[in-house]
N, C-alpha and C positions, 0 to 999 in steps of 0.2 A: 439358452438362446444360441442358435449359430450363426456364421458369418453371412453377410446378406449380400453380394456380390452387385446386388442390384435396390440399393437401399435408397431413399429419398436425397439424403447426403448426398451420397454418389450422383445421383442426378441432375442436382443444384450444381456440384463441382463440372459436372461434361459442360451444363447452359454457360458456363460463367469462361470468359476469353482470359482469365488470369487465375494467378494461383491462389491458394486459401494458406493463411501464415498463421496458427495458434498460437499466442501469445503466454499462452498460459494453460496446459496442461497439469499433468501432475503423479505422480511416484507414490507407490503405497511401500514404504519399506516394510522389512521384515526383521525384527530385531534381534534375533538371532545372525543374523549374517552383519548388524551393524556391528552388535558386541564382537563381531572377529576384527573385526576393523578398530574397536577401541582399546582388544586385548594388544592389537599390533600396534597401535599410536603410543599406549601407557600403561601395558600390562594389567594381569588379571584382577588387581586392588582396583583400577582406572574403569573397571567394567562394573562393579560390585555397586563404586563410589556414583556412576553416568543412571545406573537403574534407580539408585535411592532419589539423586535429583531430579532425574524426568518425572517418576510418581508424584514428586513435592510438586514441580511444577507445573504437572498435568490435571494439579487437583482428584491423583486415582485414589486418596483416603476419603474420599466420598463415601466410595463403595463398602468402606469398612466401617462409616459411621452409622448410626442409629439416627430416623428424622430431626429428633432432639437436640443429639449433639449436631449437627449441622447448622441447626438454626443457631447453636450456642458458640461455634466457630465463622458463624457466618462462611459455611463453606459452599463453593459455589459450582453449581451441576456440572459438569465436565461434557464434551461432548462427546456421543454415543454413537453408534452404528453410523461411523461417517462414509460409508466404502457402499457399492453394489453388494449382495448376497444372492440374492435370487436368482439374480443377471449373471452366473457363474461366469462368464465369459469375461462378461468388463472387470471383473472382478480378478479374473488372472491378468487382465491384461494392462490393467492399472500397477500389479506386482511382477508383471516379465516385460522391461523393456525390447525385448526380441521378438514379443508378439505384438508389444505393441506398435514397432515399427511396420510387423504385416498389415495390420487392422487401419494402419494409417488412410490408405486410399478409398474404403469403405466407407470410413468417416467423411470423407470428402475435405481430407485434410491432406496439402502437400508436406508442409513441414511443422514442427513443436517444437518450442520451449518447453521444457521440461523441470515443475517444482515440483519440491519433498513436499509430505507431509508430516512424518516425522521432525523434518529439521526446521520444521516451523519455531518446534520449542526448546530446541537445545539454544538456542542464541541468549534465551534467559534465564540460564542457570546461574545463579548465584557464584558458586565457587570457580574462580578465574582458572584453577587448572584444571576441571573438572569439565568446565566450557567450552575452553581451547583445546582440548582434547577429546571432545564431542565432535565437536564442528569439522576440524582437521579428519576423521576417521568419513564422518559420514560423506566430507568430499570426496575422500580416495575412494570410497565406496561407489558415488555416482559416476566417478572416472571409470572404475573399471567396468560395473553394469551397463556403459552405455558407448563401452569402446567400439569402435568399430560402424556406429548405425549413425555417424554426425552428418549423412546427406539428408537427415530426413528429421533427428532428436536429439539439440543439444540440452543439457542439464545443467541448473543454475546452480551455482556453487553456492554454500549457505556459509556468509560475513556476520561475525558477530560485531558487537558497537560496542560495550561495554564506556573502551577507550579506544580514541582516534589510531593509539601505534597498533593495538590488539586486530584491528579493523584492516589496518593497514596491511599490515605482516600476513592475514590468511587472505587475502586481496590478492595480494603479489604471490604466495604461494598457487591458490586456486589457477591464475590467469598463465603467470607464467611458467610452474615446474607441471601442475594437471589438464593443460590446456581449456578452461575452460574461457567458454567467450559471455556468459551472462551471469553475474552476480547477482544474488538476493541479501539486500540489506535487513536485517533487523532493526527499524528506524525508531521505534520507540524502547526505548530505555527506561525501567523502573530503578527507581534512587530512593534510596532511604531518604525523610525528614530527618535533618540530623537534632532537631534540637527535640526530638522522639526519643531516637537510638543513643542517644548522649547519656542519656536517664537509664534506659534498659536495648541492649542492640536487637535482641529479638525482635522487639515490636518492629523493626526494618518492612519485616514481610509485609504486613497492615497497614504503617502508615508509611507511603512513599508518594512521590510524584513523577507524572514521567516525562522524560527528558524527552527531544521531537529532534534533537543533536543540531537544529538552527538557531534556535534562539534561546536564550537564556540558560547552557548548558553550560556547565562547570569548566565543559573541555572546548579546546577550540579545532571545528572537525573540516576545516579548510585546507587544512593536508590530506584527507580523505576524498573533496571534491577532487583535488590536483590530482591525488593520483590517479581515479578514475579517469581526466581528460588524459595524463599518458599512458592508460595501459588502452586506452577508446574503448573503455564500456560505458552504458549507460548505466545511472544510478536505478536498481529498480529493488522497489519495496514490497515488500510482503506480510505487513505485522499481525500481532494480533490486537483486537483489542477487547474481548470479553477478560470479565475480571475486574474494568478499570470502569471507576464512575460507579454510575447505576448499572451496568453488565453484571450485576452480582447475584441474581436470582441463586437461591437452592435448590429448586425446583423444576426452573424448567428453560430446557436447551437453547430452544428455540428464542425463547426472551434474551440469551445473554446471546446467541448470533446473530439473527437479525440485527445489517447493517454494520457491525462490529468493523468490518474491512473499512467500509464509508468512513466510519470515524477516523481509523489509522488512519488514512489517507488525508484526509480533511485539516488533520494536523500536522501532518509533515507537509502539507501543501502549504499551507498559510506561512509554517516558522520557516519554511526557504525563500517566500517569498517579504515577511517581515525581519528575517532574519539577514536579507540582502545578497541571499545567497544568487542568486537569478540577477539580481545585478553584478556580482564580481563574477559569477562563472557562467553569462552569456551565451555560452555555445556547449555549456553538458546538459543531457537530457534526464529527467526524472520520468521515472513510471509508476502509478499506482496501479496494485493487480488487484484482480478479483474484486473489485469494488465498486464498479459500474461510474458512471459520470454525471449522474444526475447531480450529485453533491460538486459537482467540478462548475457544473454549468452556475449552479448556486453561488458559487465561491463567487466567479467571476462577475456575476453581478453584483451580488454583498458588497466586495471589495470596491469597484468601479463607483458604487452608490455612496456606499463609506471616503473613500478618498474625494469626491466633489462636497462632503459635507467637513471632511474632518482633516484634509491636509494643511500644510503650518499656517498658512494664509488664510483657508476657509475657518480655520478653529479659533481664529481670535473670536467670531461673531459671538461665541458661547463662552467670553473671559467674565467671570462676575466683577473684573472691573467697568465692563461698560455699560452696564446698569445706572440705566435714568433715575438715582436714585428718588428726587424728588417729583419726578411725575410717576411712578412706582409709589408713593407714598399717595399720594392723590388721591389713585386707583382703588388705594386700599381703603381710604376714610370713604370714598362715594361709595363701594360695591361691599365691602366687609361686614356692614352689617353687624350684629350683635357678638359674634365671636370670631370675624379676624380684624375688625376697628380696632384701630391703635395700636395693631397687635407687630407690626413691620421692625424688625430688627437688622440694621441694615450691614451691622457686623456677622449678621447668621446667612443673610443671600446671599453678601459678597466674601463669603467662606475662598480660602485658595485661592485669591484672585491673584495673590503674589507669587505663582505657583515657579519655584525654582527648580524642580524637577523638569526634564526636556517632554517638551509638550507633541513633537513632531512625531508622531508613531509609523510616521512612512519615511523615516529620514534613510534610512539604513539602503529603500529601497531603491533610489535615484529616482525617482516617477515625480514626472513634472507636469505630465498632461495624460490624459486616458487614454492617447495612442499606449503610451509611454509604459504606461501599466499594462497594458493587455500583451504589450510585446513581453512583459516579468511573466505574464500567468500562460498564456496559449500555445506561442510556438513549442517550447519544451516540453510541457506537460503533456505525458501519454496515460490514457483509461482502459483497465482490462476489463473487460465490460460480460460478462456472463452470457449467454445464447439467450433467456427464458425472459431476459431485463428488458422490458418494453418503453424503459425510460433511456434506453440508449439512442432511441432519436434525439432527445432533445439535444447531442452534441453536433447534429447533422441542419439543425431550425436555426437558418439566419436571420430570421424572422425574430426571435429570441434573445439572442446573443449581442453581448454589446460589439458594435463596430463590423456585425453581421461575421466575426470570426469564429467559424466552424472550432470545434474540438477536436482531440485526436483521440478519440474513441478507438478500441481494438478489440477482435474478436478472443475472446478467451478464453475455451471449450471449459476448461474445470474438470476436465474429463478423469476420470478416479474416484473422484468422489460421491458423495448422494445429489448434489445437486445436477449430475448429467445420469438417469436412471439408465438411459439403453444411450451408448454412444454412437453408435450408428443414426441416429435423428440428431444432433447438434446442431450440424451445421443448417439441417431444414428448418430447427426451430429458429436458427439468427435469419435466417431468410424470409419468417414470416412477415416481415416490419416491411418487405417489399412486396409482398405480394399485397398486406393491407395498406400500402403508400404512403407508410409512415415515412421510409427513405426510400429514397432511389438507387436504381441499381447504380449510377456512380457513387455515391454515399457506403454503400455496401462493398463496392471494391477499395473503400478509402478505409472501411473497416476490417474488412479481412485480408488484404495486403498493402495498401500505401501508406497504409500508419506505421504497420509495423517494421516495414521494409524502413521506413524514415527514420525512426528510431534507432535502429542499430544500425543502417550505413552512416546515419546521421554523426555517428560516434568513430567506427570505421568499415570504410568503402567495402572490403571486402570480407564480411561479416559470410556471406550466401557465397561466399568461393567453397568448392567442392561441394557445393548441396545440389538438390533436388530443382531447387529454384534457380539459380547462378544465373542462366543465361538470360530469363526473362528480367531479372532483376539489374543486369548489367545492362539491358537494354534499357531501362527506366532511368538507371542513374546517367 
């Protein structure tokens, strides 16, 4: 396929009076050129040691099992042909950020953020120096592949989590010695069960649980919010989550990704939001990529429904101390019948009524009223929402939405991978929601530039100095 200098993109981009901001593009590495980057971070042992653990973690001994043994390892499908082929063109240009900064205007894209797709899974390498030695190389990697194009492509530097100072430490490196200005956290963390691995540590890999680094995490990752408010980035997530849960199929790709993003997202939304984090850090921004918003819009109502049924006030109504027990007992001799007559054990209803454990599950969050809460879950919370996702209106239907608060839905191209086959239609596929009036064309310029612009000036003003956008963007702020 060649360049279409007059592509539907392109056309969408001339009608529209502002710019188009991708929130989420994406980098096909070549692993050969990372292994020079790991031979320089930690020598030739450090390259041997990065390929054994990427195959572990990639699940690539698939390939080398038999049906049998798979079903016997419970080993689970890896995914396959994730890239264009046919498409030769997106296909280089997903691997040369130099064309893909030509190809930019075709798309009808003025500017990109820029993630790996390789460094999706270094973050969860097992072995700490083998990680921090991933991670480190493939940034100076994206520093150098994408020197020189930052009016148009910056590239997110990949944070491992492991632990808050590990987090910390390539944070402060990325931001400040590789200039980058976007971070991608790996926000879900797998942890051994210890009282598993206590017995045998192998079974680690098998049985773990994963940490979401807000709530109930071993570590306390409040030094990692802090330092993102001073270096002014936004917190933004990229995890995986096939593998975890039912995501285990052996079989088939498609079962273990469908949605997988949605989950990660889903749970690092809720544990920063139950985890109190959105109350103590009020003014940083969190993003969930590639994962669309429909599950956002859900939240916020869940949550909203839940807290008028279950806050510390509303939850006495369900103490089994206030059980009438003797007109309860009544009920049961008139309507019980042959086998629940007489049957009322009033030690067995009123189970836990003494319950010492703290019964408040939204303590943490300061939320006093539903204003109160929607200000924890909406203004901060940003959604990379897909071109193909027709469920990205629902962040635009105040119709919908409690308190009639829009979402901050963004456009996300995804472009690299299979789910953008010809990149050149992207941006017409996000624009078809306006032409069948699912949104409006302001809704649409809230999705492909005011979200995202918010987001990162939201963090710091001059995010879009020296870009492509600057001026327009200077004039909004």
């Amino acid at each position: 396929m060649k360049p279409d200098n007059n592509s539907r993109s392109l056309k969408v981009r001339e009608s529209l009076d502002h710019p188009v901001i991708d929130a989420d593009g994406h980098m096909l590495e070549l692993f050969p050129v990372m292994f020079d980057y790991v031979k320089q971070v930690g020598g030739p042992e450090m390259t041997e040691a990065t390929w054994a653990a990427f195959r572990r973690q990639n699940n690539r001994s698939w390939y080398d099992m038999t049906p049998n043994e798979r079903r016997f390892h419970n080993q689970m499908r890896p995914a396959f042909w994730p890239a264009p082929a046919e498409n030769t063109l997106d296909r280089a240009t997903g691997m040369l950020p130099r064309l893909m900064y030509e190809r930019l205007p075709e798309m009808g894209i003025d500017f990109s953020v820029v993630y790996p797709t390789l460094g999706f899974l270094l973050p969860e390498i097992q072995d700490r120096d083998v990680r921090r030695a991933a991670c480190r190389a493939h940034n100076l990697m994206m520093a150098d592949m994408f020197h020189g194009l930052g009016d148009r492509l910056t590239p997110a530097a990949v944070i491992p989590c492991e632990t808050p100072d590990e987090a910390i430490e390539e944070l402060e490196f990325a931001i400040n010695e590789l200039g980058f200005k976007v971070p991608m956290f790996a926000n879900l963390v797998r942890r051994p069960i210890e009282a598993v691995t206590e017995r045998d540590p192998e079974l680690g890999r098998y049985a773990f649980w994963v940490d979401p680094l807000a709530l109930d995490s071993p570590y306390d990752y409040d030094p990692v919010w802090q330092k993102c408010m001073e270096l002014k980035v936004p917190v933004t997530s990229h995890a995986i989550g096939q593998g975890i849960g039912m995501r285990r199929s052996i079989s088939n790709y498609m079962y273990n990704q469908t949605g997988h993003f949605a989950d990660a997202g889903h749970a690092f939304a809720k544990a920063l939001f139950f985890g109190g984090v959105t109350n103590r850090f009020p003014n940083l921004k969190f993003a969930f990529l590639e994962c669309g918003v429909a599950w956002g819009a859900s939240l916020v109502c869940d949550l909203k429904e839940r807290w008028e049924k279950r806050n510390a006030d509303a939850v006495q109504q369900f103490n089994p101390a206030r059980i009438d027990m003797d007109y309860l007992g009544e009920l049961f001799e008139r309507y019980g019948g042959d086998v629940l007559g007489g049957r009322l054990d009033p030690k067995s209803v009123a189970r836990n009524a003494d319950e010492s454990e703290a019964i408040d599950d939204f303590a943490a969050t300061g939320v006093n009223s539903v204003d109160e809460l929607l200000d924890r879950l909406v203004p901060n919370y940003y959604y990379g929402c897909e071109a193909d996702d027709r469920m990205n209106a629902t962040a635009f239907d105040a119709r919908l939405l409690p308190g009639g608060r829009k979402l901050n839905a963004m456009f996300s191209s995804d472009f690299g991978h299979w789910d953008v086959p010809d990149m050149q239609q992207v941006l017409a596929e996000a624009w078809e929601l306006v032409e069948e009036e699912l949104i409006s064309p302001k809704d649409f310029r809230a999705f492909v530039f005011d979200n995202p612009v918010d987001l990162f000036t939201g963090m710091n003003r001059e995010f879009f100095n020296g870009t492509a956008v600057e001026t327009i963007v200077a004039d909004v702020l």
